[in-house]
N, C-alpha and C positions, 0 to 999 in steps of 0.2 A: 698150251700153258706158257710155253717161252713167248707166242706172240702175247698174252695177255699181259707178262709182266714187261717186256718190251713198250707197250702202250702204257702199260701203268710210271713205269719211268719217265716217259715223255711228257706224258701226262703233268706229274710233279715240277719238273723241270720247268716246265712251260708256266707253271702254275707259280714257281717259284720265280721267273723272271718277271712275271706280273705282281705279284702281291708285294715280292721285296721292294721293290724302285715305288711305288704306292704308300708302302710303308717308312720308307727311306725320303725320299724328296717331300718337300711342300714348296705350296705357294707364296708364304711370308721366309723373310730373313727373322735368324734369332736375334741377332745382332746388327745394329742398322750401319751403313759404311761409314767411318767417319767423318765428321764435316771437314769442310777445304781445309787443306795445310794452315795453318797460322805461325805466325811469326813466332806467338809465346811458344807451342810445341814445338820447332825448331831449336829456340832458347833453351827450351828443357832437356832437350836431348843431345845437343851441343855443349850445355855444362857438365850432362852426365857423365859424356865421354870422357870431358878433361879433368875431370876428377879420377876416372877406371880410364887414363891413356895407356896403354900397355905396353908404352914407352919409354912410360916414366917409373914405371913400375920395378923393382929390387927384384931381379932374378930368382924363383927359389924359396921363395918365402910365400906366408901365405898371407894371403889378402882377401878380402870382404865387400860382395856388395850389397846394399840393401835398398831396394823399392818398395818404395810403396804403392796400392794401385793403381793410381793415376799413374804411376811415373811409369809401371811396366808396362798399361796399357799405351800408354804413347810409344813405347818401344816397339809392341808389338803392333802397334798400326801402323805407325811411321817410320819405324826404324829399317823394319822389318818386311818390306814387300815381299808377297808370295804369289803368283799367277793363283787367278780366280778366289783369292780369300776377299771379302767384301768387309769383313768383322772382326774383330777378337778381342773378347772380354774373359778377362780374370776376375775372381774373387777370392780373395783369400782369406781364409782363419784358421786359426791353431793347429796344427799337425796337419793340415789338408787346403787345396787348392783345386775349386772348382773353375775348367778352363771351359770354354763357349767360343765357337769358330762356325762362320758361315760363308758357305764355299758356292760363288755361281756356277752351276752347271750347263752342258750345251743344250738347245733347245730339244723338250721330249712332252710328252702328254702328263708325266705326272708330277712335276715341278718344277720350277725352277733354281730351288738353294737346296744344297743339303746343308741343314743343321748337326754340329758337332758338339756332343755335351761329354769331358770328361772328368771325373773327380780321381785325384792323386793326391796322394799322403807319403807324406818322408818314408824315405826307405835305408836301411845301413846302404852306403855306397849311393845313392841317390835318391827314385823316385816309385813309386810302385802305383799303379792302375787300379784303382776301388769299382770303378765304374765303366761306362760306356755307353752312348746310346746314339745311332744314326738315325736322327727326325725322329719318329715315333716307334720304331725298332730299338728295344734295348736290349746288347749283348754281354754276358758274363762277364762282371770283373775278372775272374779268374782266366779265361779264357781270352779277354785284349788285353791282361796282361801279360799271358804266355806267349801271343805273340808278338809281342810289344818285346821283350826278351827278347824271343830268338831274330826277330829286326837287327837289333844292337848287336847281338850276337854277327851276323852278318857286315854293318857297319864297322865293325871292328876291326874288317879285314885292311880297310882303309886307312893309310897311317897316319892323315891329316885326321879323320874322325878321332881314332885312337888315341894321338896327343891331345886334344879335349876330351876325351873321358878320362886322362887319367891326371890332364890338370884342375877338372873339378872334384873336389874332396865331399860335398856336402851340401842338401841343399835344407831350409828353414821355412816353414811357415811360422808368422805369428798373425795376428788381427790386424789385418791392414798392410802385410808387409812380409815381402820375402827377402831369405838372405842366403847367397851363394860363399861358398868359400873356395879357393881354387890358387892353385900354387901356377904364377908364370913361368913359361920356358921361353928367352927372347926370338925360337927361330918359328913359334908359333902365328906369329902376326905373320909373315912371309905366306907361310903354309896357309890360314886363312884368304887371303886376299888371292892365293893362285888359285885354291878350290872353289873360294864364291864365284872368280870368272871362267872356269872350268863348268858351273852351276846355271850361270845365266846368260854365258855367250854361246851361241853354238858352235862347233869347231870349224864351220867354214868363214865365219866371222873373224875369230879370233886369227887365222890365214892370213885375211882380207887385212884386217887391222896391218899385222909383222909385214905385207908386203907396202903400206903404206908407210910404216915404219923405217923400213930398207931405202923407202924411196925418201924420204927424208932426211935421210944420214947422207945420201949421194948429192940431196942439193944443197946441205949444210958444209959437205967436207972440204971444199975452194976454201971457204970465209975464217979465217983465223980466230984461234982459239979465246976467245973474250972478249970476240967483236961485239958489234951490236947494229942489225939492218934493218931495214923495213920489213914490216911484217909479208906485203905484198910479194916481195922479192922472192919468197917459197908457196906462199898461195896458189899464185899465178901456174908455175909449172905444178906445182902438188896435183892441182882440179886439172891441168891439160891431160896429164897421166893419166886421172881418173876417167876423162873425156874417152883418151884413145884405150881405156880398157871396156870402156862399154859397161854393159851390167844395168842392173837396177839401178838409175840414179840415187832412188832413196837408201839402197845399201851400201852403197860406194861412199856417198856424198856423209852417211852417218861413220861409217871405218877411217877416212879421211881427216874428217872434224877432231875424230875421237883421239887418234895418232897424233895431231898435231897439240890436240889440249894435253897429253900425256907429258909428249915433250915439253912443253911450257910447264907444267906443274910437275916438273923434277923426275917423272914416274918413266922406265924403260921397260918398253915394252916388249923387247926380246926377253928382257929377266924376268918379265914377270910371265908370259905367255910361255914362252921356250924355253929357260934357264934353269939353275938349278942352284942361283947365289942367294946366299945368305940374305942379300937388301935387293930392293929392286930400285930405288932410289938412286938419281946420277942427276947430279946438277949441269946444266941446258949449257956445252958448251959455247954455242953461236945466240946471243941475243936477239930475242925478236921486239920491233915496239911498232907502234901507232901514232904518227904525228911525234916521233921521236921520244917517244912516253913507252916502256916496257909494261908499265900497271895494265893502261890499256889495251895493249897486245890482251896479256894474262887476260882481262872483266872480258873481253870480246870472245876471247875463243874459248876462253872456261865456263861461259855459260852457256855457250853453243852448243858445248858436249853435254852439259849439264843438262841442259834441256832434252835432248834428244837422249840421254841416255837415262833419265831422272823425272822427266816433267817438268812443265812449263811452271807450272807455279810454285815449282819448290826452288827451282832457279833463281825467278824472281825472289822469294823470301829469304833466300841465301844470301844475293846481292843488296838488300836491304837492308840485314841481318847486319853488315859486315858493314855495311857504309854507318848504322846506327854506332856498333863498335869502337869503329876508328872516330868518331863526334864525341863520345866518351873517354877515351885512353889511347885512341891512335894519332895517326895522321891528319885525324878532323872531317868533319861529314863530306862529301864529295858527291855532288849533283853530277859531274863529268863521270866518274866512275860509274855511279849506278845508269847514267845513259849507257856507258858502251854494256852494262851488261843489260841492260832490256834488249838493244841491238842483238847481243850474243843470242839471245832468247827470240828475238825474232828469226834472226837466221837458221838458228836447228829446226824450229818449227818448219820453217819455208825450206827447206834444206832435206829434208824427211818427210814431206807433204807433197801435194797435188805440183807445186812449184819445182819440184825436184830440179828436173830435167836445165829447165832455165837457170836455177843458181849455180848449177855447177858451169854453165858454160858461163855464167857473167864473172865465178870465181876465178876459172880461168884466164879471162879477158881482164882481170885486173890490174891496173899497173901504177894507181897511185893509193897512197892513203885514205883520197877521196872517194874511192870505189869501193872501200870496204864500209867504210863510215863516215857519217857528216863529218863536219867539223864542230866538237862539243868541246872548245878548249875555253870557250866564254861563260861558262857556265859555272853558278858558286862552288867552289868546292874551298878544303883547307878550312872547314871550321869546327873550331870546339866546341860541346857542346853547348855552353853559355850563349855564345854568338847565334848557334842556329835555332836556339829558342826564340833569341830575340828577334830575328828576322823573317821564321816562320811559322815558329809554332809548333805545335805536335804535329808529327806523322800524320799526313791528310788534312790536315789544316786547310784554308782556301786558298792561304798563299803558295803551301807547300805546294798544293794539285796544280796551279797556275806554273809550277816550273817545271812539272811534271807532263802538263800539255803542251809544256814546248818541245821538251824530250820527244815527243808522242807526233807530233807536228813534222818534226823533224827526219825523225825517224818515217812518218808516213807519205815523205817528200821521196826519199831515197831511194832506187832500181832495185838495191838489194833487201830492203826490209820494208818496204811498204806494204 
């Protein structure tokens, strides 16, 4: 008897690792990946921010966001990268909010997305689980909601989680648009940006980074406080360091790039990885530039990290973004600018790829301005946007692509970015 029911459990078992994963995966996605980054999508979700900066925001008080679908699905495509989500589509109306998420899975016989369908309706305090279903398996509202609870329940232990649950007060469906309500605390942005990199660097990474960090501070500490040198003058030993530490080129060469865009974009990386202060922010006491240009320093190596720590073509649309900008209300459109950041975008590529090995020793071998980058100081920049209508036309124009192939020319002449 005991061997019968012995087989009869295995039985099940076995019977339930087949049927579930059968029933669970398919072979189509619910929701298809979204198409390439574009520029408007970026737009969208860079005005979103500076509208909800949380910077600017009055301590304490309560404040409001509200999207609508388009604007949250761009959030959650673009905003929002997740390993293996391919999709995510909201719809929303009245009291409720049906979410759709399609997850690739590793290679297996019986599909390859699991499909994610949940519907959720306001709840006092937040949000409550009506539904559930994985591909063609549907499970108890009542039951993914319970454990959907006691989740949070455990999340809770977390004090970074914590402070966001108890700074959202509320959340709003209507037809087309949801609305959150949530009281800021200013030491939450800090706690945010240490948990997300807590989330998606590994911890031997974030090491690697603080040890390139350290090595940083020692080539920086000679040079006085508000100077301003070539950018090569730290390159050069930065990558020899990296040389004589050995390792993956492609991991060194990405912790490297990433330490040094840090420093240039204000951001300390002991505060934010090790520390326990309030800002992680410290403005760059040793200036770095590019043919005696700091901008270019900053497009060259902020898009280098960008790339490699973001993707290539969100780099690019950021650096375009930003040169469209300044044509508009800044500085004036800048062909020179967005060269060094296509460069930047070439070098993480080539820096993180099959070239690894080679750029780190050429970065090391560097010893003028002209080893990092052509020389793009002839190239139009400084204009507003009136002027750069007239001279080229819309974005992609045949003029515009004609300076763009110089760029590209140039750039494909170069040891380091060709």
């Amino acid at each position: 008897m005991r061997r019968l029911f012995a087989w009869s459990v295995l039985f099940a078992v076995l019977a339930g690792l087949t049927v579930l994963p059968w029933l669970m995966l398919d072979n189509a996605p619910a929701i298809e990946p979204p198409a390439e980054f574009q520029r408007t999508d970026l737009a969208g979700i860079k005005s979103l921010f500076q509208k909800h900066d949380p910077r600017r925001q009055t301590p304490d008080m309560l404040h409001s966001i509200r999207l609508d679908e388009a604007e949250l699905n761009r959030v959650l495509n673009y905003a929002v990268k997740l390993p293996r989500v391919s999709g995510i589509a909201a719809e929303l109306t009245p009291g409720q909010a049906t979410l759709t998420a399609t997850l690739t899975v590793p290679d297996n016989p019986f599909g390859r997305y699991l499909n994610i369908t949940a519907e959720v309706a306001e709840a006092p305090g937040g949000i409550q689980i009506q539904s559930l279903q994985l591909g063609s398996l549907p499970l108890p509202g009542a039951l993914a909601d319970w454990v959907a609870r006691q989740f949070h329940r455990q999340l809770l232990r977390d004090s970074t989680y914590a402070a966001m649950a108890d700074a959202f007060s509320r959340v709003d469906f209507a037809e087309n648009q949801a609305t959150l309500d949530y009281r800021w605390h200013p030491e939450l942005l800090t706690r945010l940006e240490r948990k997300s990199v807590e989330l998606l660097i590994p911890a031997e990474d974030q090491a690697r980074m603080l040890v390139y960090a350290e090595q940083l501070n020692v080539l920086l500490k000679p040079y006085p406080h508000g100077s301003k040198i070539p950018l090569t003058q730290i390159v050069s030993p930065l990558f020899a360091h990296a040389l004589q530490a050995g390792g993956d080129p492609r991991i060194e060469n990405r912790a490297a790039l990433t330490a040094l865009a840090a420093y240039l974009g204000g951001v300390s990386l002991p505060r934010l990885l090790a520390g326990d202060s309030r800002s992680i922010y410290r403005a760059p006491p040793v200036l770095l530039s590019l043919y005696g240009r700091r901008d270019l320093a900053e497009h060259f190596t902020l898009s280098a990290a960008l790339s490699i720590n973001g993707g290539s073509q969100l780099a690019k649309a950021i650096g375009l973004m930003k040169e469209e900008e300044d044509a508009g209300k800044g500085s004036g459109f800048s062909f020179t600018d967005l060269a060094a950041d296509l460069a930047g975008v070439r070098l993480g590529e080539r820096a993180t790829g099959d070239t690894a090995a080679r750029v780190r020793q050429q970065l090391a071998a560097a010893r003028t301005d002209a080893d990092l980058l052509p020389d793009i100081r002839d190239l139009p920049e400084f204009m507003p946007q009136a002027e750069f209508d007239r001279r080229f036309g819309p974005v992609g124009s045949a003029r515009y692509q004609a300076i763009i192939a110089r760029i590209d020319a140039r750039l494909d002449a170069h040891p380091l970015t060709q």
